[in-house]
C-alpha positions as CSV (number, residue, x, y, z in Angstrom):
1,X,13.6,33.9,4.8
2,X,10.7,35.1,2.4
3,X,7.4,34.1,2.5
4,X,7.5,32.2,-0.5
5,X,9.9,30.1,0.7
6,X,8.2,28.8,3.7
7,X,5.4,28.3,1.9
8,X,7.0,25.5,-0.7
9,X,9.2,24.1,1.8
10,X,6.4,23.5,4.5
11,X,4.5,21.5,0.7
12,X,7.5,19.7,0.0
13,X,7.3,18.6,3.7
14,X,3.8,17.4,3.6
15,X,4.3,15.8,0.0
16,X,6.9,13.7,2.0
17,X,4.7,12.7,4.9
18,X,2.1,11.7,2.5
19,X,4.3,9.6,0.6
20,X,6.3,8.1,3.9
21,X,2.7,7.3,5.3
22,X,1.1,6.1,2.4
23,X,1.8,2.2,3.4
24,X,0.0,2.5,6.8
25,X,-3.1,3.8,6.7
26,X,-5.0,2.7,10.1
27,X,-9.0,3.3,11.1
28,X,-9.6,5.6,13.7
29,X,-8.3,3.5,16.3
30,X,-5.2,2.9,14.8
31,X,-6.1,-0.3,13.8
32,X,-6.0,-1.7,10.7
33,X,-9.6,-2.2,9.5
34,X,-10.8,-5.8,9.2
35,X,-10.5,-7.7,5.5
36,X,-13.7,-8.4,3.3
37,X,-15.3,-11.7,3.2
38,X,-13.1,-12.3,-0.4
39,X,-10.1,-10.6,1.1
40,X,-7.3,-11.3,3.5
41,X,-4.7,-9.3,5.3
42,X,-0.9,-9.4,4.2
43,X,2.5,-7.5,4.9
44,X,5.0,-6.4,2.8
45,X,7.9,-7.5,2.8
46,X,9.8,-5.6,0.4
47,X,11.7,-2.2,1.3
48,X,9.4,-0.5,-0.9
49,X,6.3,-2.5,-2.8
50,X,4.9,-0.8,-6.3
51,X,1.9,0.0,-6.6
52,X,0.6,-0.4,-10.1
53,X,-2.4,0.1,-12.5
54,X,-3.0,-3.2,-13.4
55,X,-1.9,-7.3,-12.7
56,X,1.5,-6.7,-14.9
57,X,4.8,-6.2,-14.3
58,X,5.0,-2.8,-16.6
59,X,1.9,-1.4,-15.9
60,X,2.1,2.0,-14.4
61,X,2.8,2.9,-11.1
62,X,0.5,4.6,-8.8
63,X,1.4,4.2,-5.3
64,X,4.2,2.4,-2.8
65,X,3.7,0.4,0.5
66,X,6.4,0.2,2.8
67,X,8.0,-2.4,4.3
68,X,6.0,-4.0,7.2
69,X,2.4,-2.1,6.1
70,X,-0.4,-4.2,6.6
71,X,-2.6,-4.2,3.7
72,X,-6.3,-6.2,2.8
73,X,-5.7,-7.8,-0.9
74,X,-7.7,-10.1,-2.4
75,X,-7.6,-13.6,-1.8
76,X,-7.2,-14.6,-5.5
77,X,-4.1,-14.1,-7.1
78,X,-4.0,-12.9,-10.6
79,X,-1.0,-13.3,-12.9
80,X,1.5,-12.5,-9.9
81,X,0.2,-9.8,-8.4
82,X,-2.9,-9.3,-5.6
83,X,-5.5,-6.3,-6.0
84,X,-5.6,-4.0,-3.3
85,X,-8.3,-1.9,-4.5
86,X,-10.0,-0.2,-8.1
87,X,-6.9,-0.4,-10.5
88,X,-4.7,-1.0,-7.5
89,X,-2.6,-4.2,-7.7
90,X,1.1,-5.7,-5.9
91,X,3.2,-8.5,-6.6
92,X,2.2,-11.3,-4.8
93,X,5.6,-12.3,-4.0
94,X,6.2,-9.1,-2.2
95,X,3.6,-9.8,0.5
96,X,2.9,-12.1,3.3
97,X,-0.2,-13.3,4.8
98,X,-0.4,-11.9,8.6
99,X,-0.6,-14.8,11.6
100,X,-4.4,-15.9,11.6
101,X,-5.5,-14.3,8.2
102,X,-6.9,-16.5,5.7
103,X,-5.8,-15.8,2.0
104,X,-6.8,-18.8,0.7
């Protein structure tokens, strides 16, 4: 097999771990780290939870969760959705609070 050829598939393979580990990021541990005073922890329940740009429905797409990752969100929910970070935001339907989190 040429060079060439390794090379993109053994990218293409990383590209996918990336993507299938995206969802559950853990601290060095392996925990997941602790929410913020105005956060809480949830999981997602959905096969595969959007990650989008802003707190709408149509606004662009710039990351997934997988089902079961554990995630810190915000406590308030705005018009549906949760904010998991700078322009990061899920439905909040999609998500569940974990046993002894408080979400308010």
């Amino acid at each position: 097999m040429p060079k060439r050829t390794v090379i993109i598939v053994g990218l293409l393979a990383a590209v996918v771990l990336i993507y299938l580990f995206n969802g559950t990021k853990s601290n060095a541990n392996g925990s997941t780290p602790a929410p913020a005073a105005n956060q809480c922890q949830v999981a997602v329940t959905a096969d595969v939870l959007n990650i989008r740009k802003a707190a709408d429905p149509k606004a662009e797409v710039v990351g997934k969760y997988k089902q079961g990752a554990k995630v810190n969100v915000d406590k308030k929910v705005t018009n549906g959705f949760r904010q998991v970070g700078q322009d990061r935001w899920v439905a909040a339907q999609f998500v569940k609070p974990v046993s002894g989190s408080n979400c308010g």
